[in-house]
C-alpha positions as CSV (number, residue, x, y, z in Angstrom):
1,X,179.3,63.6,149.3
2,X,180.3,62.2,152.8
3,X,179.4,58.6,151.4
4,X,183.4,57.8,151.1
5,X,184.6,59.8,154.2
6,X,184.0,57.2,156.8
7,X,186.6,55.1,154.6
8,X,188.7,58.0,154.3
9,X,189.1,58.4,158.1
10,X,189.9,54.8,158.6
11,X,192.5,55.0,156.1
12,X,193.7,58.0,158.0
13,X,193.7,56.4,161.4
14,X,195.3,53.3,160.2
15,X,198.1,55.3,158.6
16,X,198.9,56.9,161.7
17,X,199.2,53.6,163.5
18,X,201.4,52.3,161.3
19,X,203.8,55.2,161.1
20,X,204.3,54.0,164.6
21,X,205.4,50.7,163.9
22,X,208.8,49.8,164.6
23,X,209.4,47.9,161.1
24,X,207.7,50.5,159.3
25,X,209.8,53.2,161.1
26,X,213.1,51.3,160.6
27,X,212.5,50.8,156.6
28,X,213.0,54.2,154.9
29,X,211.2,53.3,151.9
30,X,208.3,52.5,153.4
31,X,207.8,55.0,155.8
32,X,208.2,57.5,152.9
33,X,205.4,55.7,151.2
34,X,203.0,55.7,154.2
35,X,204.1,59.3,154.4
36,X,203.1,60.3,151.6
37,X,199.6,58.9,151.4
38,X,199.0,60.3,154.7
39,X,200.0,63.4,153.6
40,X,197.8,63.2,150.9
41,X,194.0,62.3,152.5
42,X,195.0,64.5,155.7
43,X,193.1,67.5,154.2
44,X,190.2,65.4,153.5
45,X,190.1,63.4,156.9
46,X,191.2,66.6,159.2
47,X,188.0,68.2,157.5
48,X,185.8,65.6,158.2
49,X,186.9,65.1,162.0
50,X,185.9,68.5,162.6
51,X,182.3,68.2,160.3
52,X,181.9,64.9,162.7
53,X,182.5,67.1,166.0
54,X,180.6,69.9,164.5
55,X,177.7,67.2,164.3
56,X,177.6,66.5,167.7
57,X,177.4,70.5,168.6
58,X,174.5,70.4,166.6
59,X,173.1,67.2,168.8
60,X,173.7,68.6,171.5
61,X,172.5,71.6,171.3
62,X,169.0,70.3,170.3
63,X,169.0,68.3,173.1
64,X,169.4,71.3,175.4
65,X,167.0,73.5,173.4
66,X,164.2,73.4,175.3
67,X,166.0,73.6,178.5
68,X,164.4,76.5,180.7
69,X,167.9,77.4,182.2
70,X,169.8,76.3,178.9
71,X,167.6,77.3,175.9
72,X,169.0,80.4,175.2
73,X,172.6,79.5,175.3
74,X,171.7,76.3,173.6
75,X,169.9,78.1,170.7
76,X,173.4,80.8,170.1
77,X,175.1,77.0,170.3
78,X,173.2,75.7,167.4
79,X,173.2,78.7,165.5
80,X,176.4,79.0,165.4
81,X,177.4,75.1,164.9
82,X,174.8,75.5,161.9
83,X,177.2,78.2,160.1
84,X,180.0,76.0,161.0
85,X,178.8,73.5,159.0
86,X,178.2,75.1,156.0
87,X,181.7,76.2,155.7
88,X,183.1,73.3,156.4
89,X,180.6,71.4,153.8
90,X,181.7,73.7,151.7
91,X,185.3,73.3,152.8
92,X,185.2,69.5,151.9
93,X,183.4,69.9,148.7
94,X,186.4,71.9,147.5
95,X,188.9,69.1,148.8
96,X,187.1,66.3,146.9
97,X,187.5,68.2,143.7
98,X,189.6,66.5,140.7
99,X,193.0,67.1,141.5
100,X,195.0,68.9,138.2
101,X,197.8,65.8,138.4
102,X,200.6,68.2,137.7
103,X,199.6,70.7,140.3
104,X,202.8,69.9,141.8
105,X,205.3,70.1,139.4
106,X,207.6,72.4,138.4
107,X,207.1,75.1,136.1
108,X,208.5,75.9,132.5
109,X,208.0,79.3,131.7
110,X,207.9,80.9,127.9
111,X,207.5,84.9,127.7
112,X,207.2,86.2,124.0
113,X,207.1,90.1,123.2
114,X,204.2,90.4,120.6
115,X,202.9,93.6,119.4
116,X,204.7,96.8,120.3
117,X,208.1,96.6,118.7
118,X,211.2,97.4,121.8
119,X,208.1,99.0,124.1
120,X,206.7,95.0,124.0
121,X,210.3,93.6,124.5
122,X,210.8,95.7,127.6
123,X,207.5,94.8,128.8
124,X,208.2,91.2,128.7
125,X,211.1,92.2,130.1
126,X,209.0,93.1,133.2
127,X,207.3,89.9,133.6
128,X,210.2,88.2,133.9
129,X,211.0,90.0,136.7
130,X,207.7,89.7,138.2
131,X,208.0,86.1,137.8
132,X,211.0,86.1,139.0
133,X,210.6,87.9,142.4
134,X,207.4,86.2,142.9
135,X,209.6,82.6,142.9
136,X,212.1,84.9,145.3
137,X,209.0,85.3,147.8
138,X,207.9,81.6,147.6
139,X,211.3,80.2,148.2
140,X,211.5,78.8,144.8
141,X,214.5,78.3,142.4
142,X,214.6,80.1,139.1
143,X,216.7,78.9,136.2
144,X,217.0,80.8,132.6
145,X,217.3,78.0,129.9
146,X,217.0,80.5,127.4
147,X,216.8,84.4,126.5
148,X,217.3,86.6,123.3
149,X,217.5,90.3,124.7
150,X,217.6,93.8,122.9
151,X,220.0,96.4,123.2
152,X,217.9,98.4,125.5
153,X,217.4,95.7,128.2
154,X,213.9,94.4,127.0
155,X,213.3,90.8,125.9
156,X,212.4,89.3,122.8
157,X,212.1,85.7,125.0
158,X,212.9,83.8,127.5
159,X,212.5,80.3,128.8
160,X,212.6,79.7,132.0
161,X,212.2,77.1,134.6
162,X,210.7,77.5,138.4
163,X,211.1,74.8,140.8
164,X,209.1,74.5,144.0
165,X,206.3,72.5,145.7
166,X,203.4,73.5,144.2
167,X,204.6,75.9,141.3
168,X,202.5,74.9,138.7
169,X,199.3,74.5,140.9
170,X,199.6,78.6,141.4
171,X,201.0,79.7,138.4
172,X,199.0,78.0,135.7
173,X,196.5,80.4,135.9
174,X,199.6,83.3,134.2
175,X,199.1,81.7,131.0
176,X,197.8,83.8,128.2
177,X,198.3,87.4,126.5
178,X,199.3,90.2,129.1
179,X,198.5,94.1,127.6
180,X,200.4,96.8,128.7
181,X,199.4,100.7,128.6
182,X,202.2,103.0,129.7
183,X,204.6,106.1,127.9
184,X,207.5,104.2,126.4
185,X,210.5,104.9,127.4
186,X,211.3,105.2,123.4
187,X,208.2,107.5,123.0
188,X,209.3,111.2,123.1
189,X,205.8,112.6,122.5
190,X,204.6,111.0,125.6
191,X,202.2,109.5,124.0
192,X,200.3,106.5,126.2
193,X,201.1,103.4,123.9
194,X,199.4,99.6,124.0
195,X,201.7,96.7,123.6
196,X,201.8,93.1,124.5
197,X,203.7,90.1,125.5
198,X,202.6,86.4,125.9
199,X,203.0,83.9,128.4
200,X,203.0,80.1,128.3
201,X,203.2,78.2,131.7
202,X,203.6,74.3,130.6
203,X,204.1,71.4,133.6
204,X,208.0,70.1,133.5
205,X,207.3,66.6,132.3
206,X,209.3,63.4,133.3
207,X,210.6,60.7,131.3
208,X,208.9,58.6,133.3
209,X,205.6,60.8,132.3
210,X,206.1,61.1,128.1
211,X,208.8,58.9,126.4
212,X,210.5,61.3,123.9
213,X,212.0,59.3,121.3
214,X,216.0,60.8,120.8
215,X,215.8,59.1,116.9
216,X,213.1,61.9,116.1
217,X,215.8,64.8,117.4
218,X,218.6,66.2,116.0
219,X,220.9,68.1,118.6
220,X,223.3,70.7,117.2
221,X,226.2,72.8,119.2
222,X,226.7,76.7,119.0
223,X,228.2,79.1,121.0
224,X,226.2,81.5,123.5
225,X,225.6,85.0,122.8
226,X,223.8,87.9,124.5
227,X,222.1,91.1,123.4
228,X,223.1,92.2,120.0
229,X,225.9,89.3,119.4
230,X,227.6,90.2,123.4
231,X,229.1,88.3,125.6
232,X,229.6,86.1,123.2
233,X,230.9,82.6,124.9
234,X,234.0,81.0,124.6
235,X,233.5,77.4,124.4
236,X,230.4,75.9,121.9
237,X,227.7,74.9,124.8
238,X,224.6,76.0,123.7
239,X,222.4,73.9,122.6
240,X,219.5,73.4,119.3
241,X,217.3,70.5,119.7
242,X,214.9,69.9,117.0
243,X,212.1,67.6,117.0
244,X,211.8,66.9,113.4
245,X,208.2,65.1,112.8
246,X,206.9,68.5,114.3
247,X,209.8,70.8,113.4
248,X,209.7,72.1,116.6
249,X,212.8,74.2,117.9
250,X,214.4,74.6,121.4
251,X,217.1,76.2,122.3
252,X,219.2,76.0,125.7
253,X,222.7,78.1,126.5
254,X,222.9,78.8,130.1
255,X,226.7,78.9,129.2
256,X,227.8,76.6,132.1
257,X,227.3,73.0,130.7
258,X,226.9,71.4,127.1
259,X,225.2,68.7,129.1
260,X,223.2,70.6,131.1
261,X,221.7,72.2,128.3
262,X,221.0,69.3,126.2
263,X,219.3,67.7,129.2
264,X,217.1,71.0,129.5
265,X,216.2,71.6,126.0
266,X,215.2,67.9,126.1
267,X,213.1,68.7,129.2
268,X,211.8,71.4,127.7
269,X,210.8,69.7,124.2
270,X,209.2,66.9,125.9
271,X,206.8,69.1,128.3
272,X,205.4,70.7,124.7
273,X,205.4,67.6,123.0
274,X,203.2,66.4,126.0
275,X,200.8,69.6,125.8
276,X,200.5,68.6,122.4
277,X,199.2,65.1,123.3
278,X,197.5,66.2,125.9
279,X,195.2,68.2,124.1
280,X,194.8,65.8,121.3
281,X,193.4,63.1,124.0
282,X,191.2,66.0,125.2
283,X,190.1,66.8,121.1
284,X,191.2,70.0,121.7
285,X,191.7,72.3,118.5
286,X,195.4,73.1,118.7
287,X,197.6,72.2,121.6
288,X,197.3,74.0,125.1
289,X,200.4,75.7,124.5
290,X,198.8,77.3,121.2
291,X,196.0,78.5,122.7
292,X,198.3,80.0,125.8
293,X,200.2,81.8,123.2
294,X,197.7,83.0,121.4
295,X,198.1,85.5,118.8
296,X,200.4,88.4,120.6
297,X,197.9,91.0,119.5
298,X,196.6,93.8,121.9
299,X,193.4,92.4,121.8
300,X,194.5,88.7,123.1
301,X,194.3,89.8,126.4
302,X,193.9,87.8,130.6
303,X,195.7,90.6,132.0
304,X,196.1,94.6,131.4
305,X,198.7,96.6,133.2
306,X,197.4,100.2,132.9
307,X,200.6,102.4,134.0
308,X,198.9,105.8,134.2
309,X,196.1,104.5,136.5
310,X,198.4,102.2,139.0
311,X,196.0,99.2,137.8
312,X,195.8,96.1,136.8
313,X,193.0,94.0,135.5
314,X,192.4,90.4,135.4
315,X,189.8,90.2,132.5
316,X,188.8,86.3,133.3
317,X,187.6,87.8,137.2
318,X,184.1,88.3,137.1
319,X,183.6,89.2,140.4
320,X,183.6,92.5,141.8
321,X,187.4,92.7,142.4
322,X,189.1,92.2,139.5
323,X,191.5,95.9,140.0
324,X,194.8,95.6,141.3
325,X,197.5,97.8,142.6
326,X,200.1,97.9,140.1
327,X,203.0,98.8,141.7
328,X,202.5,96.1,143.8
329,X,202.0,93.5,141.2
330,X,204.5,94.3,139.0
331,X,207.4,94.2,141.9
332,X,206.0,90.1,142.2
333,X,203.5,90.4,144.7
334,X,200.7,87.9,142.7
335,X,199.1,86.4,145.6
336,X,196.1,88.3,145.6
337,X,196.0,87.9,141.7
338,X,195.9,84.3,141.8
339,X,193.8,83.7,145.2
340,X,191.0,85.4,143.1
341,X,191.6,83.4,140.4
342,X,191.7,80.0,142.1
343,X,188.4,81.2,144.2
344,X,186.9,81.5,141.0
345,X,187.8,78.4,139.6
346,X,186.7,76.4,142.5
347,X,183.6,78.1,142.5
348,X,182.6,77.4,138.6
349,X,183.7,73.7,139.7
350,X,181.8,73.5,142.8
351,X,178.8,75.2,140.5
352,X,179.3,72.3,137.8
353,X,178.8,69.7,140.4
354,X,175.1,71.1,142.0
């Protein structure tokens, strides 16, 4: 493991040196560069800095072992540097892990109600908002691109995009079929229904990253509307791209800009086209997008938010804490959520490398 980290330290000592340069410092370009890759193997080097010092605790405090004066404070020494260095082993294992290359990328969101009629729409309706108060929390933007509401408030979908250093790296891990198990507000019987929305969290792709070619899309103009044909807009500036090798649809009307629609139904069709490919070159069945979505059935399930209890369940946690408090998850406070989630993940990595 450590066979690279002497390199990695020299990298990061020269880095610093030449941040202090005075032609380095006076050309922007390249002291963003330097930046940058500095930024990058800091982690890593920091990490190993501290394993090297935690080394020579070790020597030390074998040295003073057998000491008559200094044994016993050289033998709580040791023990302690020993436990040290397992975490931080550990620590540095989980560093030199594959990075996920679009870990920090923004986010396009796609919330579908599936089974459950209005009870599902309004459901979706609060994941949005869970979403959108979690982005609130972590200093992110949030932008609708697109949403088809009910008369009673709920959502049938909505796309959505979420901008912010590390977005995607967090909120990857939200993709799938979310149950939910509460009294409808339609229900007069207060009867405990089951419904379900899905969720699909795709990385915003580039240009630069997948070259969507515009002779395969046809763009057509309509005017915005809200729930139930509302608010319906003025001018024609929603926009219909269709790709049509794949006959996939996308639809933008933020109701601001023509051209600020286009350019995000564009963004929006090229991060599924890219899913698509993606999971071709990875021979998987059907796109990742696909398998996110799933079916919409109650039983397509990573998440169940149980009203009556105040709980929520992560079904892919396998650990002992996999219960979460409701009330506090559904008014955007996910941290814990996904810390457990990401904790797992490294683990079954770190596993998969013994």
């Amino acid at each position: 493991m450590f066979e690279n980290m002497e390199a990695v330290k020299k990298q990061y000592e020269e880095l610093q040196g030449r941040l202090d340069q005075p032609d380095v410092y006076s050309d922007a370009a390249l002291y963003a560069k330097y930046q940058k890759e500095l930024k990058e193997i800091t982690p890593v080097a920091e990490a190993y800095l501290e394993f090297c010092a935690c080394e020579g605790r070790i020597s030390s405090a074998l040295e003073m072992a057998d000491d008559p004066e200094l044994g016993e404070l050289a033998k709580e020494e040791l023990s302690e540097a020993r436990a040290l260095r397992e975490e931080l082993i550990t620590n540095i294992r989980l560093l030199l892990l594959p990075k996920d290359p679009n870990d920090q990328k923004n986010v396009i969101f796609e919330i579908r109600s599936g089974v459950g009629g209005e009870e599902s729409a309004l459901f979706a309706s609060d994941l949005y908002r869970m979403y959108a108060m979690y982005a609130e929390q972590r200093g992110w933007k949030i932008e609708i691109a697109n949403i088809n509401e009910t008369e009673l408030g709920g959502i049938k979908e909505i796309d959505f995009i979420i901008e912010g250093e590390g977005a995607y790296s967090r909120l990857k891990y939200e993709a799938g079929g979310h149950r939910v198990q509460r009294v409808p507000v339609t229900e007069s019987g207060g009867r405990i229904h089951t419904s379900a929305a899905t969720v699909a969290v795709l990385p915003e792709i580039d240009e630069v990253d997948f070259k969507l070619d515009l002779s395969d899309v046809k763009i057509d103009v309509f005017r915005s509307s809200g729930a139930g044909g509302q608010k319906v807009n003025k001018t024609s500036s929603a926009i219909r791209v269709t790709h049509l090798p794949t006959g996939m649809v996308v639809e933008c009307q933020d109701e601001r800009s023509q051209y600020k629609n286009k350019d995000r139904a564009l963004q929006i069709l090229r991060s599924r086209l890219y899913e698509i490919e993606q999971s071709k070159q990875d021979a998987a069945v059907a796109s990742e997008r696909k398998s996110q979505i799933g079916s919409g059935d109650r039983s397509d399930r990573v998440r169940t938010y149980n009203f009556p209890q105040n709980r929520v369940t992560d079904h892919r946690l396998t650990g002992e804490v996999k219960n979460f408090n409701l009330s506090n998850v559904i008014d955007g406070n996910l941290d814990e959520i996904i810390d457990a989630l990401i904790t797992q993940d490294q683990a079954e990595k770190l596993a998969a490398q013994m």
